[in-house]
C-alpha positions, -999 to 999 in steps of 0.1 A, spaced: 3 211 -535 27 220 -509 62 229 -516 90 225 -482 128 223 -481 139 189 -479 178 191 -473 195 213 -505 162 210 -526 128 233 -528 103 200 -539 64 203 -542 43 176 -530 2 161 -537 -12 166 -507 -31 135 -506 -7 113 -517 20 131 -493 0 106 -462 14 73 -482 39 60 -463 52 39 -488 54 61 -516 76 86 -523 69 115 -548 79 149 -554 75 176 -583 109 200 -586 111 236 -591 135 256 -613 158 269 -589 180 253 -569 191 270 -532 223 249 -529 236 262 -561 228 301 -554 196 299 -574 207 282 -604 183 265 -624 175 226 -614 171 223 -652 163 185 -660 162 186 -695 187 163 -717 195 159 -755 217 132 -768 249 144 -770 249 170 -743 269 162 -709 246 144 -688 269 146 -655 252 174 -642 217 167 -651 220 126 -636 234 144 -604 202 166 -603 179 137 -602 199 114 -580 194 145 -555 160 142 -556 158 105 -552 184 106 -523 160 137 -506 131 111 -516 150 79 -496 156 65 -527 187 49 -545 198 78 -561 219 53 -588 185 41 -597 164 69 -613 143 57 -647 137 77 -673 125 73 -709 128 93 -746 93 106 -741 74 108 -779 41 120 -771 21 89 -775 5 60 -756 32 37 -751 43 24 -718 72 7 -698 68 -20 -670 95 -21 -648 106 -57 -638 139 -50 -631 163 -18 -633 178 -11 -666 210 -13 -673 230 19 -665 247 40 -692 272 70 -682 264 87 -711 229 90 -705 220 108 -673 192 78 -663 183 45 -667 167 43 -700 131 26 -707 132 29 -742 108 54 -761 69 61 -737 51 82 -721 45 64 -690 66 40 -664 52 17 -640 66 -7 -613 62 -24 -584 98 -27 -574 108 -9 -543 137 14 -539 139 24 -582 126 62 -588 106 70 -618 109 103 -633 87 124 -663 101 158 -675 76 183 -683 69 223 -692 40 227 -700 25 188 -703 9 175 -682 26 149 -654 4 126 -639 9 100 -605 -6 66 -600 -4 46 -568 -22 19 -559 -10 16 -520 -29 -22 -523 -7 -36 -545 17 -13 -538 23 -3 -578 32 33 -589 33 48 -625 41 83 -638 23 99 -672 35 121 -695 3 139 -712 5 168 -737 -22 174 -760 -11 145 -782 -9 123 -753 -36 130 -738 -56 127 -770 -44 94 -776 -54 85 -740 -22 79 -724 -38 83 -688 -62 57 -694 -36 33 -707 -20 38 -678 -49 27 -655 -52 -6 -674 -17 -17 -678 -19 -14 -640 -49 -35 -638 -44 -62 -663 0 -62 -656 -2 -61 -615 -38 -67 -606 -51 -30 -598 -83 -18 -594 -90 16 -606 -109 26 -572 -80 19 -553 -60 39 -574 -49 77 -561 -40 101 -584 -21 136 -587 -23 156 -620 8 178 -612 17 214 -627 8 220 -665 -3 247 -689 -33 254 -675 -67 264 -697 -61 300 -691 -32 298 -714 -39 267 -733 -49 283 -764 -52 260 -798 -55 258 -834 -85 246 -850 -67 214 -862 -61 205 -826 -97 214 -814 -111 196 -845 -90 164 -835 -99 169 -802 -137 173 -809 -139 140 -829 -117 122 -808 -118 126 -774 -151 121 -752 -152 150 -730 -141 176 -754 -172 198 -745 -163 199 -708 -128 206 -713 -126 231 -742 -136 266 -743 -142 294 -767 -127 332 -756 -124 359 -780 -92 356 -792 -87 313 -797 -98 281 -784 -84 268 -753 -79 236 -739 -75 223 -702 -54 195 -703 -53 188 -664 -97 181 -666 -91 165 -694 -68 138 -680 -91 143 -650 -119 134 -672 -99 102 -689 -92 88 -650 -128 92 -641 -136 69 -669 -113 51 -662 -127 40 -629 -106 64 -609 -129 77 -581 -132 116 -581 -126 118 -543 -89 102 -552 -80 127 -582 -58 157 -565 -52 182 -596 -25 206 -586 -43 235 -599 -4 255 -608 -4 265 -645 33 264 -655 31 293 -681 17 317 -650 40 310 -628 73 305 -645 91 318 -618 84 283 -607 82 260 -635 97 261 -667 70 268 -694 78 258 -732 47 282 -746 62 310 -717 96 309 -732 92 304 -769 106 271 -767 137 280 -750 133 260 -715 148 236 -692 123 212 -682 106 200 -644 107 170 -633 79 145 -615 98 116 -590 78 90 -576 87 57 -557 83 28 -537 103 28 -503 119 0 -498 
């Protein structure tokens, strides 16, 4: 990934999917240089203000080109459900984006809308299909990802707006990485009897069982029809390098979280 200034804002970008000139993505960082370095903390509970956290992402989106009154969000529940996006959602002040109910991923093929996953630690996930011109965003932790989320996301493409998964590119953004992915036996036992690839994407170390979560969603596109040449896997484990990102495992739980934008120009 590579990670640039773009007016007040330090944003990271896919590499690959930087050269579509009609998409517009970025991943954010925790710090913020136009507020002397305070956290660009995303994360939002009901009930908590939500002022400053809707002006954070209508920064990115205005950075991005984007309507910065039109950033989509969702109550993300770590499972398999997903949100077309037809038309914008109603706006609510007292929520700090337009809600898509309870999912893990948001797609649409409306220009000029942002969608945005929060993340620290799971796994965030881009979709574009620069044919159709269609976009998504996936949230995948363990339970996600387990429950094939990624996948899903593929075919409600397909079978919604017509996709075809070799046209689709794809950017597994920072996550956990395996180095620090370690499980219980419950999760690799679930893991191990329900999901394919759980010999190429679990390993054994002396202390526990880790997982990698950004192959395995790697692994879930490549069945998926995704072709590997168009998978760009940002590589960036979150609980390494939480001077960057903000890591849930890193910080006992006690995080803000990072966002993933993506959107259609208009």
């Amino acid at each position: 990934m590579q990670r640039e200034i773009n007016g007040n804002l330090s944003l990271m970008y896919f590499e690959q999917l930087r050269g579509c000139s009609a998409l517009a993505h970025a991943v954010s960082v925790r710090t913020d240089p136009a507020d002397d370095g305070a956290e660009f903390d995303l994360g939002w509970s009901p009930g908590h203000d939500p002022a400053r956290v809707r002006r954070r992402a209508a920064s990115v989106a205005d950075a991005l080109g984007l309507d910065g009154g039109l950033v989509c969000g969702c109550t993300q529940v770590h499972g398999s459900s997903i949100a077309c996006i037809d038309e914008p959602p109603p706006d609510d002040p007292g929520v700090p984006w337009r809600m898509c109910g309870e999912c893990d991923a948001l797609v649409t093929n409306l220009p000029g809308i942002t969608l945005l996953v929060r993340v620290a630690d799971c796994v965030p996930i881009l979709l574009y299909d620069p044919v159709h011109r269609v976009v998504a965003l996936v949230h995948a932790g363990w339970k996600g990802t387990l429950a094939g989320i990624a996948a899903a996301a593929v075919e409600r493409m397909r079978t919604r707006y017509g996709c075809r998964p070799f046209d689709l590119l794809a950017g597994v953004g920072p996550s956990i990485g395996p180095c620090c992915c370690e499980v219980g036996e419950d999760v690799a036992g679930r893991f191990r009897s329900g999901f394919e690839g759980a010999g190429r994407c679990m390993m054994m170390n002396c202390r526990a069982i880790t997982i990698d979560l950004p192959e395995a969603n790697r692994l879930q596109l490549l069945g998926s029809g995704v072709l590997p040449g168009n998978i760009e896997v940002a590589g960036l484990c979150t609980r390494c390098r939480s001077d960057v990102f903000f890591s849930h495992r890193g910080e006992q739980g006690k995080t803000g979280r990072f966002g993933l934008f993506a959107g259609l120009r208009p």
